[in-house]
C-alpha positions in Angstrom: 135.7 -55.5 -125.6 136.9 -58.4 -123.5 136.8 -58.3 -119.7 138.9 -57.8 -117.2 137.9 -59.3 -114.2 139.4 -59.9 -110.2 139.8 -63.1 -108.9 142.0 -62.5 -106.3 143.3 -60.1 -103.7 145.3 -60.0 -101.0 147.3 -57.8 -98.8 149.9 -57.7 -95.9 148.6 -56.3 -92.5 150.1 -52.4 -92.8 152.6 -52.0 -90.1 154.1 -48.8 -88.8 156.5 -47.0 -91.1 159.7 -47.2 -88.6 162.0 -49.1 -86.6 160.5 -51.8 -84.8 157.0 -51.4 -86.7 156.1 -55.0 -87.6 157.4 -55.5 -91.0 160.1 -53.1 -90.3 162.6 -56.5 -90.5 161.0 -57.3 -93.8 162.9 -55.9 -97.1 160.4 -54.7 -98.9 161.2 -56.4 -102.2 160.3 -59.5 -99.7 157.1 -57.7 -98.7 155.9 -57.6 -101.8 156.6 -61.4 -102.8 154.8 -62.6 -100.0 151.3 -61.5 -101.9 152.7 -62.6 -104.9 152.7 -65.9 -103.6 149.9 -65.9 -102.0 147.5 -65.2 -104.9 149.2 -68.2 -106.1 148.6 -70.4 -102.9 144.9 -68.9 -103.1 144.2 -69.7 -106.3 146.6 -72.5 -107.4 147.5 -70.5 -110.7 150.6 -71.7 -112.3 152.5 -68.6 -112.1 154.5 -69.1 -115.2 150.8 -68.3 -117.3 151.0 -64.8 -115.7 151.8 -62.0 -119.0 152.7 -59.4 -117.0 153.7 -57.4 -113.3 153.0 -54.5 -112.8 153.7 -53.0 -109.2 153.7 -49.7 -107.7 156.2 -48.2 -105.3 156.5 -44.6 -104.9 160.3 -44.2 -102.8 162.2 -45.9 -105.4 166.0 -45.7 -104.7 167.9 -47.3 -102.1 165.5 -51.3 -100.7 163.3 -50.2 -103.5 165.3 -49.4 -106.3 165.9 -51.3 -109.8 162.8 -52.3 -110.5 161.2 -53.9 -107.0 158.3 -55.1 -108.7 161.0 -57.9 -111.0 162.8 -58.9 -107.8 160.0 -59.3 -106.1 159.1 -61.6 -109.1 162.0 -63.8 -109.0 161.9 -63.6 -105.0 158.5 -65.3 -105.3 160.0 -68.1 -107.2 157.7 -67.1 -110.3 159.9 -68.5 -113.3 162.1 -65.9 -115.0 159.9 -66.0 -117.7 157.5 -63.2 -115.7 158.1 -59.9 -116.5 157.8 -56.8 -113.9 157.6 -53.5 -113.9 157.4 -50.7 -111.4 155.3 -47.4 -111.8 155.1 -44.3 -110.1 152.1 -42.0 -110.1 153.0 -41.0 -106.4 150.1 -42.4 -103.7 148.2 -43.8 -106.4 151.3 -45.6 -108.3 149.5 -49.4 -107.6 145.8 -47.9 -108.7 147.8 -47.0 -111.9 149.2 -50.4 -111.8 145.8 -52.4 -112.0 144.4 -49.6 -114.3 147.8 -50.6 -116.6 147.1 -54.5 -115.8 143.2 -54.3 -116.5 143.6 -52.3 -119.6 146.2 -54.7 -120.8 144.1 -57.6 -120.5 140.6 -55.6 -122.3 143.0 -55.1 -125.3 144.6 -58.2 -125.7 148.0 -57.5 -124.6 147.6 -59.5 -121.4 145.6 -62.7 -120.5 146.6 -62.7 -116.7 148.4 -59.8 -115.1 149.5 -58.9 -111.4 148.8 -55.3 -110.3 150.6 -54.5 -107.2 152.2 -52.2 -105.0 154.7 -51.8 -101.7 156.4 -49.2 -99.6 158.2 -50.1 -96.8 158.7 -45.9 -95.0 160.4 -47.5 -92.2 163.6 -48.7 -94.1 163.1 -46.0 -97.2 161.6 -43.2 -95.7 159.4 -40.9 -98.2 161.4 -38.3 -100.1 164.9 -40.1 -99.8 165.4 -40.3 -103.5 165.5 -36.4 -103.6 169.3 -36.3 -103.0 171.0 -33.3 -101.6 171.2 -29.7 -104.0 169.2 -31.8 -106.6 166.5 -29.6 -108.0 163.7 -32.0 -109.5 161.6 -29.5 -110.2 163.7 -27.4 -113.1 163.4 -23.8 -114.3 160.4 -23.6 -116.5 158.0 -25.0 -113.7 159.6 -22.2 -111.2 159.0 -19.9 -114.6 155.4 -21.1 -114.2 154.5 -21.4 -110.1 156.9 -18.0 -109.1 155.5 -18.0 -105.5 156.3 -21.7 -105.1 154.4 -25.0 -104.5 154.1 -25.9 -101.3 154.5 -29.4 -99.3 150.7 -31.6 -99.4 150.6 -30.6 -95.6 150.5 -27.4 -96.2 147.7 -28.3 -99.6 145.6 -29.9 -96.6 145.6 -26.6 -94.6 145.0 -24.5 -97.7 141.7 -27.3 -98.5 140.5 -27.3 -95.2 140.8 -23.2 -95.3 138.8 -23.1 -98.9 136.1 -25.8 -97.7 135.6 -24.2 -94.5 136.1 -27.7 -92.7 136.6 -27.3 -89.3 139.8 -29.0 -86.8 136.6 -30.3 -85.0 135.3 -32.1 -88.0 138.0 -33.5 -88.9 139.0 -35.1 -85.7 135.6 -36.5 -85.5 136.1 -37.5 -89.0 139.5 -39.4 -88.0 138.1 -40.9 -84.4 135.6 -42.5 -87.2 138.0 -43.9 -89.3 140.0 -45.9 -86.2 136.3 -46.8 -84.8 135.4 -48.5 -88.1 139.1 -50.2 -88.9 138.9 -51.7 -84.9 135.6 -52.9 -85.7 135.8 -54.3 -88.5 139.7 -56.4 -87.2 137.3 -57.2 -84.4 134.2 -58.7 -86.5 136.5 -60.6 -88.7 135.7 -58.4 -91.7 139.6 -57.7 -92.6 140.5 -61.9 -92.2 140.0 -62.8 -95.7 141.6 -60.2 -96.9 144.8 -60.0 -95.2 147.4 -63.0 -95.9 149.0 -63.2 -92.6 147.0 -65.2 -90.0 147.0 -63.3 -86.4 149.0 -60.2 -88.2 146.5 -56.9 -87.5 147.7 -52.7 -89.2 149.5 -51.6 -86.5 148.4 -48.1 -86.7 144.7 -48.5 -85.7 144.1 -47.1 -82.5 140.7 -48.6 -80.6 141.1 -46.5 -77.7 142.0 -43.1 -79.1 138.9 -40.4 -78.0 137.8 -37.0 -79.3 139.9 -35.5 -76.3 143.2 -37.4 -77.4 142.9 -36.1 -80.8 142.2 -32.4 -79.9 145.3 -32.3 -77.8 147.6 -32.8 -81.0 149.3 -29.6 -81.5 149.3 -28.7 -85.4 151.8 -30.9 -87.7 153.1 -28.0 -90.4 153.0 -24.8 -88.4 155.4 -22.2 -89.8 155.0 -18.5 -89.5 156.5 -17.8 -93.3 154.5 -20.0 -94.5 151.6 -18.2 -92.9 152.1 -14.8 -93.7 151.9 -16.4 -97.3 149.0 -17.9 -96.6 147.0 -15.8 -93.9 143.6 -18.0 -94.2 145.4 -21.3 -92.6 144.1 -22.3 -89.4 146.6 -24.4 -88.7 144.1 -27.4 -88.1 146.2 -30.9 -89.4 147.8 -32.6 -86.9 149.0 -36.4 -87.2 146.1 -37.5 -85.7 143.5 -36.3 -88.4 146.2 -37.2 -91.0 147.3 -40.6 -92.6 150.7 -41.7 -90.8 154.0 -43.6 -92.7 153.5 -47.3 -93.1 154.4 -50.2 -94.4 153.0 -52.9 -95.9 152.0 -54.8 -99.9 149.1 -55.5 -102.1 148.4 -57.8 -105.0 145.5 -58.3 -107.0 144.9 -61.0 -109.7 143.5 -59.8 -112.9 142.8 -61.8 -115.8 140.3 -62.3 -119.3 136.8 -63.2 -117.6 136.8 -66.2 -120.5 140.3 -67.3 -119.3 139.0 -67.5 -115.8 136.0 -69.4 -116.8 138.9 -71.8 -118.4 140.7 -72.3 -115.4 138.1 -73.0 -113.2 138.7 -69.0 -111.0 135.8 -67.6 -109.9 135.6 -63.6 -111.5 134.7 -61.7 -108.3 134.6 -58.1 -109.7 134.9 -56.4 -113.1 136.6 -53.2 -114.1 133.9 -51.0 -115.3 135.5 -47.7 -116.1 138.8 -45.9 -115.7 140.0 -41.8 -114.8 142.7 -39.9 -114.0 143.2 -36.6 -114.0 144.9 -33.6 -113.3 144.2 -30.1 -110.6 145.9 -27.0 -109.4 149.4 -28.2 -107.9 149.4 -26.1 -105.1 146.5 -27.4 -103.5 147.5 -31.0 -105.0 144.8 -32.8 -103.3 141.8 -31.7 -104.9 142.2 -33.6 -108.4 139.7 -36.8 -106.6 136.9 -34.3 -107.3 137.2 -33.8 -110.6 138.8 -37.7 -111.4 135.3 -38.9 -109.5 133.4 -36.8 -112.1 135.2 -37.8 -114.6 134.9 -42.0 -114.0 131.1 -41.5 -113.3 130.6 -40.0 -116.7 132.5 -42.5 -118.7 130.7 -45.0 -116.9 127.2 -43.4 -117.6 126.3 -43.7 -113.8 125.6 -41.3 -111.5 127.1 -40.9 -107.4 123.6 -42.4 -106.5 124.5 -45.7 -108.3 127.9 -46.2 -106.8 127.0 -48.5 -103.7 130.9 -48.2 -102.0 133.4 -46.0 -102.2 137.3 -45.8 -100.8 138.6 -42.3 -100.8 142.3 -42.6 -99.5 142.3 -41.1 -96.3 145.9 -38.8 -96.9 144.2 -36.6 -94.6 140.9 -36.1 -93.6 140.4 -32.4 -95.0 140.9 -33.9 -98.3 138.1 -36.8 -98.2 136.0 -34.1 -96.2 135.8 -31.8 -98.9 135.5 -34.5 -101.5 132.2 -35.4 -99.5 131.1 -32.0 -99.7 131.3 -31.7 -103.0 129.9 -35.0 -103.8 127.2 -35.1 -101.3 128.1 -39.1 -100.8 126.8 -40.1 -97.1 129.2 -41.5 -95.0 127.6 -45.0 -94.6 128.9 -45.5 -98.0 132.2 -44.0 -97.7 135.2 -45.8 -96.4 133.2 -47.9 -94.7 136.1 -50.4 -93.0 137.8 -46.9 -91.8 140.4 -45.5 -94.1 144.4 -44.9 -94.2 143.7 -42.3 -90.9 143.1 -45.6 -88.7 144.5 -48.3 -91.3 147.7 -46.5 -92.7 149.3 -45.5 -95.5 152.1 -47.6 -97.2 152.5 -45.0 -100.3 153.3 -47.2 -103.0 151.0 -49.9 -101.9 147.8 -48.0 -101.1 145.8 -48.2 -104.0 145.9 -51.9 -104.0 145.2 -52.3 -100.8 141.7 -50.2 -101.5 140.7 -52.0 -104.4 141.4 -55.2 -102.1 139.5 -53.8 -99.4 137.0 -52.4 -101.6 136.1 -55.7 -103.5 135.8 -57.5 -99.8 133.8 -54.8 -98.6 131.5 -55.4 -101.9 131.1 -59.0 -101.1 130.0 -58.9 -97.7 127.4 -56.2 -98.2 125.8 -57.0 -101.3 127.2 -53.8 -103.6 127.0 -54.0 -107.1 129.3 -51.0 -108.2 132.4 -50.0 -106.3 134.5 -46.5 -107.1 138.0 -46.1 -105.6 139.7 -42.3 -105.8 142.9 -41.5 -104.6 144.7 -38.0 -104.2 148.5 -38.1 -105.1 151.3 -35.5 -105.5 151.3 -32.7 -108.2 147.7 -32.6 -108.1 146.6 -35.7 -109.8 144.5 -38.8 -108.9 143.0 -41.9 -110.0 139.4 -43.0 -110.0 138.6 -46.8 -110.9 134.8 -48.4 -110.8 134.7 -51.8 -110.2 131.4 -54.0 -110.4 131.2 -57.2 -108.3 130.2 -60.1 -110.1 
C-alpha cells in the first residue's frame, strides 16, 4: 500500500460569519484560492502536477454554488488542466475531502491531491439552499421518523439531557476553549499555521469569564418542543456553542515516494480512516462510535492516540464524547476548539487536521485522531501519524 502523506497545510484566520466580520468582503470562491496558492508559495510545487481537488463546502447555492472548489482552482491561477470537485458530508464535508484525496493517492488514482474546504456564513448563511415549500426530506423518511427530527440544537439539548452534563460544565468547558485559542494566538502557536500575517479568528474572546457565559439566556427554547421533550434543561446558549464563521483550509497530500522526488518534507501520514452512521435525532452522537471504529482499524487503542481535535459544534457534544471515551482534556483540543476558534462549516475539518498536524509538531505526538459530528447523525474520524 503506498502512502499518503502531508506536506503542507494552511488555513485563513476564521472570521465572523456576518457583515463586517473580517473576510466578510471576501467571496468565498476567493477565500478558498488564497490557500490554494499558498500551499504553492509554501512549497514551490508546480501546480499543474496536482491530479486532483477536492474541497468541501456545506451551503452550496448562491457565492458557493457550481462547483466552488473548480473556481477556486482557476481563481488560483492553477492551469485548467486541475480538476475540482466539491463534497458535502455536512460539517465534516473537507474531512471527507482529505479522506477522498488520501485514499486516492494510497490506490494509485492520484499522485498529489488538494483536500480543502470553505464557508463563508456571512454572505451564504447556513440553510439558504433549502428554498421555500421545498421538502428535502420526502415521504418515506417522514414514513420512518413519524414524530419528526429535530434541529442539532435541539440534538445538543437532548445529549446534554442523556449524559447528564450540566449548563455549568459546559460553560466551563467553553471558557476553556477561548482560554486555550487566546493563548495559543498569544504564544505564537497558530503563526505557522495561518497564511495571513497579523490576521487573528475573530471569534475568540480573551476576556469572556464564567459569569459572562452564565448570563446567556438559552439559544433554542420552545415550549412545544419541550412538552415533546420533557427531560431538556434548556442548557445551550451561544456561548457554550460553536458560532457562524467564515474562513478556508487546504492541505497538500501526495505519494510519500513522490515527496521524497520533489525534495517535500512528509510531515504526517494517514494511518486509518472511519465514518459512520447514529440515531438522527440526536445527530451528534455518531463521533463515539466513528472514534471506535478508526481505533480498531487502526489496531490502537485511545491510550495510544497522543492528540485529538473533536469539533467543538457544541460543547455537550465533545463533553459526552469525553465521557464515553475517558480521554483527559490535556489531550483534547488542546489549541481550544470551534467554541473560541469558530466554525466555518464547510471548511472545519481542514482546518483541524491543519491545526492538528501543527499541534503534533510542536509537542512531540506521534499519532493524531480528528472526529467530527455532522448532520443526520454521521461523522468522520481520521488518524494521522507525524512523521
Amino acid at each position: 500500500m503506498r502512502d499518503a502523506v502531508i506536506v503542507e497545510a494552511v488555513r485563513t484566520p476564521v472570521g465572523r460569519g456576518k457583515p463586517g466580520g473580517a473576510l466578510h468582503d471576501e467571496p468565498p470562491v476567493d477565500l478558498l484560492a488564497r490557500t490554494l496558492l499558498a500551499l504553492v508559495e509554501r512549497t514551490g510545487i508546480d501546480p499543474g502536477l496536482v491530479d486532483d481537488v477536492i474541497g468541501g463546502c456545506v451551503t452550496q447555492v448562491g457565492d458557493q454554488a457550481v462547483n466552488i472548489t473548480r473556481n477556486a482552482v482557476l481563481a488560483a491561477g492553477f492551469p485548467e488542466s486541475v480538476p475540482g470537485m466539491t463534497v458535502d458530508r455536512q460539517c465534516g464535508s473537507s474531512q471527507q475531502a482529505a479522506h477522498i484525496a488520501a485514499q486516492g493517492v494510497m490506490s494509485g488514482s492520484y499522485d498529489i491531491a488538494i483536500a480543502c474546504g470553505v464557508e463563508s456564513m456571512s454572505r451564504v448563511p447556513m440553510g439558504s439552499n433549502v428554498l421555500p415549500g421545498s421538502d428535502p426530506y420526502g415521504r418515506r423518511l417522514a414514513e420512518r421518523y413519524p414524530d419528526g427530527l429535530v434541529g442539532q440544537g435541539i440534538s445538543a439539548e437532548l445529549i446534554a439531557a442523556r449524559w447528564k452534563i450540566s449548563r455549568e460544565e459546559m460553560d466551563a468547558f467553553a471558557l476553556e476553549s477561548h482560554r486555550r485559542a487566546a493563548a495559543a494566538w498569544e504564544s505564537g502557536e497558530f503563526d505557522r499555521e495561518v497564511a495571513w500575517a497579523g490576521q487573528r479568528d475573530e471569534s475568540v474572546r480573551p476576556g469572556t469569564s464564567a459569569q459572562a457565559l452564565a448570563g446567556l439566556r438559552s439559544a433554542y427554547h420552545d415550549g412545544a418542543t419541550g412538552e415533546r421533550f420533557p427531560e431538556i434543561g434548556w442548557q445551550i446558549t451561544a456561548g457554550n456553542s460553536s458560532p457562524v464563521n467564515d474562513g478556508a483550509a487546504a492541505l497538500l497530500i501526495m505519494e510519500a515516494d513522490v515527496a521524497e522526488r520533489l525534495g517535500l518534507r512528509p510531515r504526517a501520514r494517514f494511518h486509518s480512516f472511519a465514518v459512520a452512521g447514529d440515531d438522527p435525532l440526536l445527530m451528534l452522537t455518531a463521533i463515539m462510535p466513528a472514534t471506535e471504529k478508526v481505533l480498531a482499524r487502526a489496531g490502537l487503542g485511545i491510550g495510544d492516540i497522543d492528540l485529538f481535535e473533536v469539533n467543538e459544534a457544541f460543547a455537550s457534544v465533545v463533553l459526552a464524547w469525553q465521557r464515553e471515551t475517558g480521554v483527559e482534556a490535556d489531550r483534547l483540543n488542546v489549541r481550544g476548539g470551534a467554541i473560541a476558534i469558530g466554525h466555518p462549516l464547510g471548511a472545519s475539518g481542514a482546518r483541524l487536521m491543519t491545526t492538528l498536524l501543527h499541534n503534533l509538531e510542536d509537542r512531540g505526538g506521534r499519532y493524531g485522531l480528528q472526529t467530527m459530528c455532522e448532520a443526520g447523525g454521521l461523522a468522520n474520524a481520521t488518524i494521522v501519524e507525524r512523521l
